[in-house]
C-alpha positions in Angstrom: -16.9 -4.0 11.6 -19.2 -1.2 11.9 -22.2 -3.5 12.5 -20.0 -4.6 15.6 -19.4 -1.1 16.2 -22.8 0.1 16.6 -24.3 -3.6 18.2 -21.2 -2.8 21.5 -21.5 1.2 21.9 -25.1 0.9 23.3 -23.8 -1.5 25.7 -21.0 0.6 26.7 -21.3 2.7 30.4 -22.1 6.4 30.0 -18.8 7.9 30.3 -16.4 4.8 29.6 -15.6 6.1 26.3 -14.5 9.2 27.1 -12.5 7.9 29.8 -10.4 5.2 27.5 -9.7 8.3 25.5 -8.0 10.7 28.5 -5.9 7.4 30.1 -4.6 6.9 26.1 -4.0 10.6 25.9 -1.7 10.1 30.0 -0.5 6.5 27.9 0.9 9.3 24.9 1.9 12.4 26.8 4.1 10.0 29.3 6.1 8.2 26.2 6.2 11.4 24.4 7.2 13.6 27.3 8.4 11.3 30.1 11.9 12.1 29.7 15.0 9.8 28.3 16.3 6.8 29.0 13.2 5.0 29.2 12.2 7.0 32.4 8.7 6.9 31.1 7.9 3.5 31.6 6.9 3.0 35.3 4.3 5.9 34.1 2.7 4.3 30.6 2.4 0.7 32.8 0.2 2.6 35.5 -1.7 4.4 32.3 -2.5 1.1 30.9 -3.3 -0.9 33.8 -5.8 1.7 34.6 -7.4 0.2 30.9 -7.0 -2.9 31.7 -4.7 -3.5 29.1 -1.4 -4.1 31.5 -1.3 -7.5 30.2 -1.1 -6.9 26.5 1.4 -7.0 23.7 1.3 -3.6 23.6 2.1 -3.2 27.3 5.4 -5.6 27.4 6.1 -4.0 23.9 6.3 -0.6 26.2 8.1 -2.1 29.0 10.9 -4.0 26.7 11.8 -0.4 25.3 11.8 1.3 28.2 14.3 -1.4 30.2 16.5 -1.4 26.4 17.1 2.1 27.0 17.4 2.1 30.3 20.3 -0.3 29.9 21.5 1.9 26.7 21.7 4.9 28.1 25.8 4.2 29.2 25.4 2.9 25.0 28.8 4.4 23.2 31.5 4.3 20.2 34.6 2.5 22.7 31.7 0.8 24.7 32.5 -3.5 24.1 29.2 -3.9 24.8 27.9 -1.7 22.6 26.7 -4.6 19.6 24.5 -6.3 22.0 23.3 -3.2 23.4 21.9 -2.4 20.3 20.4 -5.7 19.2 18.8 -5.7 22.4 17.1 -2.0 21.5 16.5 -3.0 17.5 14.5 -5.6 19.1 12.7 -3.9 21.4 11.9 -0.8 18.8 10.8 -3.2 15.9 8.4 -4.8 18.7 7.1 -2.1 19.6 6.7 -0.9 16.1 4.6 -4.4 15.6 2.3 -3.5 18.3 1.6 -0.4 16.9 1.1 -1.1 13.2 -1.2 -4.1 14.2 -3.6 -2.7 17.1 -5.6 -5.7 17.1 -2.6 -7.7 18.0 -1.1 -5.2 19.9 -3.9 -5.8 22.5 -4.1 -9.4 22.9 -2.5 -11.1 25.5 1.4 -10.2 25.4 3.8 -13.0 23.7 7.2 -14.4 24.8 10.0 -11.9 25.8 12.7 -14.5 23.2 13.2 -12.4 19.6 11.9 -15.9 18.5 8.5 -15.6 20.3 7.8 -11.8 19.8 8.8 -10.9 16.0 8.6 -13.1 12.9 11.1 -14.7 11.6 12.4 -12.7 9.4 12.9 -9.6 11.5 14.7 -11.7 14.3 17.4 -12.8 11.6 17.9 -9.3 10.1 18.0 -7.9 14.0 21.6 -8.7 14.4 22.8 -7.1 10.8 20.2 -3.8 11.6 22.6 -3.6 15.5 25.7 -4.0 13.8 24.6 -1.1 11.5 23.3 0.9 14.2 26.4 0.2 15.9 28.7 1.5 13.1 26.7 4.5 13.0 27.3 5.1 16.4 31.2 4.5 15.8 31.2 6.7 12.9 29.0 9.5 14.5 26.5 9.9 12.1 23.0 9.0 11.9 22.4 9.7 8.4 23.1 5.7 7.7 20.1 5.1 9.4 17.6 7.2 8.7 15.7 4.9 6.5 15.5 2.1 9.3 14.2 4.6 11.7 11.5 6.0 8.7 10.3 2.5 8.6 9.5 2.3 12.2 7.0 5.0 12.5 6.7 8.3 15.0 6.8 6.7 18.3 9.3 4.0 18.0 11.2 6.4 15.6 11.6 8.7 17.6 12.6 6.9 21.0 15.2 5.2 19.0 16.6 8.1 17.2 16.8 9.8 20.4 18.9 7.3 22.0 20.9 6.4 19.3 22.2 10.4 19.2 22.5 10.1 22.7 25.0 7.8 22.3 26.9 9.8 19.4 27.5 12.6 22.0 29.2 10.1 24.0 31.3 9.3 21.5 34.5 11.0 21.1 35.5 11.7 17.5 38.0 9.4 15.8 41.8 11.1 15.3 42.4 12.8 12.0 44.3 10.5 9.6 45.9 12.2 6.9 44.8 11.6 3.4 47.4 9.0 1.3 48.1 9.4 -2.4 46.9 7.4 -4.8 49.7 5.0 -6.4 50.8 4.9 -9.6 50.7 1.1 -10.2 48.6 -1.7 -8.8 50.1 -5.2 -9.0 51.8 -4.3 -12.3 48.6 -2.3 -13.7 49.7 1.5 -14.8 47.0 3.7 -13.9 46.4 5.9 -16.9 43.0 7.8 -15.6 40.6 8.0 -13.6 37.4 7.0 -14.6 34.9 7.3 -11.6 33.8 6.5 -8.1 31.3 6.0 -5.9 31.1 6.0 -2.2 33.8 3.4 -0.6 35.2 2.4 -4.7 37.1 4.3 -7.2 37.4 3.4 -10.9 40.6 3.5 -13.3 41.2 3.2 -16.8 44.8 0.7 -17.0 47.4 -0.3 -18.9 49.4 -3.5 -18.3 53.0 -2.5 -19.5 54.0 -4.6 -22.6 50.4 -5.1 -23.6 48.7 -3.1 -26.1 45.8 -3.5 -24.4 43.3 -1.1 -22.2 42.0 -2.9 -18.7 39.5 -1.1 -16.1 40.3 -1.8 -12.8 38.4 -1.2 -9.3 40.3 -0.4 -5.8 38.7 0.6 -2.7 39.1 4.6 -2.2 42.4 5.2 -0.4 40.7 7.7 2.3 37.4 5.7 2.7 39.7 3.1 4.4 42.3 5.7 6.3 39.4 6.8 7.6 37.0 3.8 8.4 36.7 2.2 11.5 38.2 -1.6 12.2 34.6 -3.0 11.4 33.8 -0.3 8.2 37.2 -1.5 7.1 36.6 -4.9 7.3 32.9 -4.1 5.2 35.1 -2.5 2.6 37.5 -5.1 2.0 34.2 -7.7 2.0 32.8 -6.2 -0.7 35.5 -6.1 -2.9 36.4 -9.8 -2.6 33.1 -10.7 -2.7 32.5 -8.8 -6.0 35.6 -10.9 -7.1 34.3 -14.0 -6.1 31.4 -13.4 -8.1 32.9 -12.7 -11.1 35.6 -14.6 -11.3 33.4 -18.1 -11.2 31.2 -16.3 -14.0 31.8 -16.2 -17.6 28.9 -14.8 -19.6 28.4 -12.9 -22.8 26.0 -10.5 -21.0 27.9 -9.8 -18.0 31.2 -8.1 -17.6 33.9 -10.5 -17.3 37.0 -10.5 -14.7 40.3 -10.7 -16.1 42.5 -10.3 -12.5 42.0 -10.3 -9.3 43.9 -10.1 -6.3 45.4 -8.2 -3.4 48.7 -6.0 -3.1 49.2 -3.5 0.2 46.6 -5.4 2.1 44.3 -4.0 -0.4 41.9 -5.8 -3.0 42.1 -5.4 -6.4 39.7 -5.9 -9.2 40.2 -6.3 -13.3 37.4 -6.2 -15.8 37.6 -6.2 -19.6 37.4 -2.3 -21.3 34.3 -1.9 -23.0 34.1 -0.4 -25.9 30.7 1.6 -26.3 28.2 3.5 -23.7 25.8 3.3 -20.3 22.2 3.1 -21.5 22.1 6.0 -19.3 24.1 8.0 -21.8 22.5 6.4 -24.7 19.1 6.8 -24.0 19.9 10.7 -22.6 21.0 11.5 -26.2 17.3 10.1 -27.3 15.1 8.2 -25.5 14.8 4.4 -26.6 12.0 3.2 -28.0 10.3 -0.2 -27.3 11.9 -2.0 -30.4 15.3 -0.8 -29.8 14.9 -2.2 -26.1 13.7 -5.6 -27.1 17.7 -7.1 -27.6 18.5 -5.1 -24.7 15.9 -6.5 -22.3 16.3 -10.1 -23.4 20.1 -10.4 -23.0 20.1 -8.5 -19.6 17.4 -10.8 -18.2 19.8 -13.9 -19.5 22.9 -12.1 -17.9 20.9 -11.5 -14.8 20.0 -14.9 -14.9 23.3 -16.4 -14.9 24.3 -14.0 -11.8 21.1 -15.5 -9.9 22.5 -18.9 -10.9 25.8 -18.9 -8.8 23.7 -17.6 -5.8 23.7 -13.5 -6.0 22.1 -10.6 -6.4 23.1 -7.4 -8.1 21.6 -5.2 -6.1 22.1 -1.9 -8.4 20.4 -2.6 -12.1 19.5 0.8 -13.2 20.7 2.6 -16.5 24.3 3.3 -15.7 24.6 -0.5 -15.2 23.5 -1.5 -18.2 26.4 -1.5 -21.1 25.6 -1.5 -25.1 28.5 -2.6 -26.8 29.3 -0.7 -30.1 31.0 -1.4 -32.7 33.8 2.2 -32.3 37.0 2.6 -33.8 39.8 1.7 -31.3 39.8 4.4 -28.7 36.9 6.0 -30.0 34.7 7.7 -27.3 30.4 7.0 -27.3 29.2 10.3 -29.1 25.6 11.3 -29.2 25.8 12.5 -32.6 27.3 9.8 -34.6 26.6 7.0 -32.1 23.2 7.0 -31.3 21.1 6.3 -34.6 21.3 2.2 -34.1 20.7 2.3 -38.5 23.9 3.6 -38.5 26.2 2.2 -35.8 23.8 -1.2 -34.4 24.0 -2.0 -31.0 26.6 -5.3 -30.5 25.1 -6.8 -26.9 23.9 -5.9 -23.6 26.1 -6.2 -20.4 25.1 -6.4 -16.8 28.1 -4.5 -15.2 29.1 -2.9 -11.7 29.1 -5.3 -9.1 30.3 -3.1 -6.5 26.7 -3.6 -4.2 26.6 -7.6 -5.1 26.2 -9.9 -2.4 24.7 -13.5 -2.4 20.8 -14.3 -1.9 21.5 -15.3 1.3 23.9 -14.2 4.2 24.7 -15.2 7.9 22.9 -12.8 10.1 26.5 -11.5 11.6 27.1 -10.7 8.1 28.2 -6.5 7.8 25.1 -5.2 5.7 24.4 -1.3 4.5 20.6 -0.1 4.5 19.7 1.4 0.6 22.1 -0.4 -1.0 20.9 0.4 -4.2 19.7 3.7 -6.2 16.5 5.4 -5.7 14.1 4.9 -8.4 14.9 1.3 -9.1 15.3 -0.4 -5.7 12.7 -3.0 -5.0 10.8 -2.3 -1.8 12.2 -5.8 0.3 15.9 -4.6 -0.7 15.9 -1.6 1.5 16.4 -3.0 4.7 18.9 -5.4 3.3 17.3 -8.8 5.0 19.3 -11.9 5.5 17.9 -13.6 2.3 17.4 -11.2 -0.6 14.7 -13.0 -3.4 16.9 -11.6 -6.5 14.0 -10.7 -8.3 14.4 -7.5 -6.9 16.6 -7.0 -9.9 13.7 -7.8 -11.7 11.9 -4.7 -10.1 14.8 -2.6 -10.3 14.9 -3.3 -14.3 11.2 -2.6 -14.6 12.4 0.7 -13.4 15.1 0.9 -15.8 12.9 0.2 -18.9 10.7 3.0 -17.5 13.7 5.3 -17.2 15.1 5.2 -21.0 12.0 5.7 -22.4 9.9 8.2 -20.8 12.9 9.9 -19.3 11.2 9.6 -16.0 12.3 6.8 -12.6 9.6 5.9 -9.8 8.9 8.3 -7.2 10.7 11.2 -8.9 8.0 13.1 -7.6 9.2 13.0 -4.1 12.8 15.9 -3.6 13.5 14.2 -0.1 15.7 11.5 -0.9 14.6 9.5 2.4 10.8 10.0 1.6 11.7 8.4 -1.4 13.1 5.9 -0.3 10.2 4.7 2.1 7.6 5.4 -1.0 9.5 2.1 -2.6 8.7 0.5 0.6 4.8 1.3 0.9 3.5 2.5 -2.5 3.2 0.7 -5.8 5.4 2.4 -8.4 2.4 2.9 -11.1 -0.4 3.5 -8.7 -1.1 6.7 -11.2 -2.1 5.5 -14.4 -0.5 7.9 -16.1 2.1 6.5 -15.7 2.2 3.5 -18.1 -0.6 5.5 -20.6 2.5 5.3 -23.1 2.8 1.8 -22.9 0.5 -0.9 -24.9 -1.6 -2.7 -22.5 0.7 -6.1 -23.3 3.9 -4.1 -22.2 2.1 -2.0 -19.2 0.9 -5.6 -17.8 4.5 -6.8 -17.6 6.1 -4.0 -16.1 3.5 -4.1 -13.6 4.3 -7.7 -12.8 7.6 -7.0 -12.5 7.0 -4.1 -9.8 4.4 -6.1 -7.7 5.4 -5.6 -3.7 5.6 -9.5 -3.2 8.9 -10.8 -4.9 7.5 -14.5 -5.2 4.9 -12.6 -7.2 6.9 -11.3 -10.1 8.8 -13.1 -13.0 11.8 -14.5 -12.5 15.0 -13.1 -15.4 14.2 -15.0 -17.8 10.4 -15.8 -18.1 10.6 -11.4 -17.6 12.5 -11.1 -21.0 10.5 -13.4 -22.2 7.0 -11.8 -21.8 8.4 -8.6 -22.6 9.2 -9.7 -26.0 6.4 -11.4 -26.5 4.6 -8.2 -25.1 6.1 -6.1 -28.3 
């Protein structure tokens, strides 16, 4: 390239470089500063005609975004148009965003105006889940759903498209209070005796079916999270709760949580998993790290639990620490406690379980299909997960327990480096997880090699469950 470079500048006229740099600088100032709506297009077409570049990707990349929102500038929350108004701006941003990232393809001759013709394919199936999110952001007033799609774009398309979508919030009125429902007692004949956690659309209760001597856990969706949804956030809640019970209930595996009801009362979805009786290697390993040895049961029977879920067509979505339970062999109701439970000489780890399918969802949706960017945890989400894509390769759980073995024994998760939880986010996207080498010093070089395998950015490049636990046994 620079031989290229220096054969073509000799040959250039005296002043031509100089002016391709001011007619790119009118080209910036009039995106960056030629007011909303796409007002600035008439003004970047004249800039690059006067380059001879008015024929270009880049050029109809320019033009479709600037007509996109032109036409969303009316864009709000009670608009019925407002779903194809925003595939028609996804697919105008994520063009342009290709014109930018590649230059040299940016200013060849421009391609079709179809999705089909001016992304790849993959990007023209997601486009209709990214609107529909956009959308519900919109709805919802609140951006914050979608800041890792418009991190991923890049300055210029980022912010055009951020700036419209807020646009639109304004013009959205806010939704009528709803006041907040009690909890009930009972679901479907299960007595709630505590609660035992939740998350951010699912709440988790310790049961009791009466007559039975016998603990259950049960999952519900949050009461308010669905008083307060929209008709289409609703209908996203209620999804993933019967699709969590679909996977489990055609599943029975020693190393992944099994269902024991399922079912709907109120309207509302209900969920029933056997108690287990022992801890979270996220509380295990926080009382004392794990070492190697102690991890080599653990890693083998949640790659064959894994294994099985990618079987029957789905992914997890959400393998980190707290998803991963040791069962222990405790007395009755006896709690997990660091100080008696932890040496495995005196109380021996039972089995690994795979367990909270709250985030599962099958390899491979419809493209009308209600998705959620970051559905996952930061620190273990594999880079092609973020974005949540029509087909999911489920060897991002791989990844995500590559993470997870780093976690529990060096006390450390990718990218913990990074405070912002959005630039952390993105790092998963563009940086390999053990670029320093300190990182895996710890490790033996057999172990290091697998874990590296397992974090490569290509999914058809790492292991699949199985051949994984495999290698990492083998490794030790």
């Amino acid at each position: 390239m620079l031989l290229q470079l220096a054969t073509a500048l000799p040959m250039m006229a005296e002043g031509a470089l100089q002016r391709c740099c001011e007619r790119a600088e009118v080209l910036r100032d009039s995106v960056a500063q030629g007011g909303a709506d796409g007002e600035w297009g008439p003004a970047a077409a004249e800039a690059l005609e006067s380059l001879h570049a008015g024929g270009t990707e880049l050029a109809r990349a320019l033009a479709m975004l600037a007509q996109a929102l032109g036409r969303f500038a009316a864009a709000a929350g009670p608009k019925k148009d407002l779903e194809p108004l925003c595939f028609d701006l996804v697919v105008a941003g994520e063009r342009l965003q290709a014109a930018l990232a590649d230059p040299v393809k940016g200013l060849h001759a421009r391609r079709g105006d179809t999705p089909g013709e001016s992304l790849p394919p993959a990007e023209v199936e997601n486009a209709p889940r990214i609107a529909a999110l956009v959308a519900r952001a919109i709805r919802a007033r609140d951006t914050t759903m979608l800041d890792v799609w418009f991190a991923s774009l890049g300055p210029v398309a980022s912010a055009l498209l951020e700036d419209a979508v807020r646009a639109a919030i304004r013009r959205t009125p806010p939704p009528p209070p709803q006041a907040r429902k009690k909890e009930p007692k009972t679901i479907h004949g299960y007595e709630l005796v505590k609660a035992l956690g939740e998350g951010g659309i699912g709440s988790v209760w310790l049961v009791r079916k009466p007559g039975a001597d016998r603990l259950f856990v049960l999952k519900i969706p949050k009461t308010d999270a669905l008083a307060n949804a929209t008709e289409v956030e609703r209908a996203g809640i209620l999804a993933s709760f019967v699709e969590e019970a679909k996977a489990l209930a055609g599943l029975y595996h020693p190393n992944v949580a099994n269902i024991i009801d399922r079912g709907v009362a109120d309207d509302v979805p209900f969920l029933v998993l056997e108690y287990l009786i022992g801890a979270d290697l996220k509380q295990y390993s926080s009382a004392q790290l794990m070492s190697l040895f102690e991890l080599r049961q653990v890693v083998v029977e949640s790659c064959a639990g894994l294994s099985a879920l990618h079987g029957a067509g789905l992914v997890h979505r959400d393998i980190k620490p707290a998803n991963i339970w040791l069962r222990l062999p405790l007395q009755g109701g006896d709690r997990f406690d660091p100080q008696l439970h932890r040496d495995p000489a005196r109380v021996q780890p039972l089995a690994a379980v795979v367990i909270d399918f709250g985030m599962v969802r099958a390899i491979r949706v419809p493209p009308d299909a209600s998705g959620r960017f970051v559905a996952g945890t930061a620190g273990y989400i594999a880079p092609e997960q973020v974005l949540d894509p029509v087909e999911l390769d489920p060897r991002s759980d791989v990844y995500a327990l590559a993470g997870t073995i780093y976690n529990v024994t060096t006390g450390r998760a990718f990218f913990d480096e990074i405070e912002n939880p959005r630039d952390r986010i993105i790092a998963h996207m563009r940086r390999d997880p053990f670029e320093d080498a300190e990182r895996l010093r710890a490790f033996p070089a057999a172990v290091a090699k697998v874990l590296r395998a397992a974090t490569l950015r290509d999914p058809a490049d790492r292991p699949a469950p199985l051949e994984f636990g495999r290698e990492f046994a083998a490794a030790l």
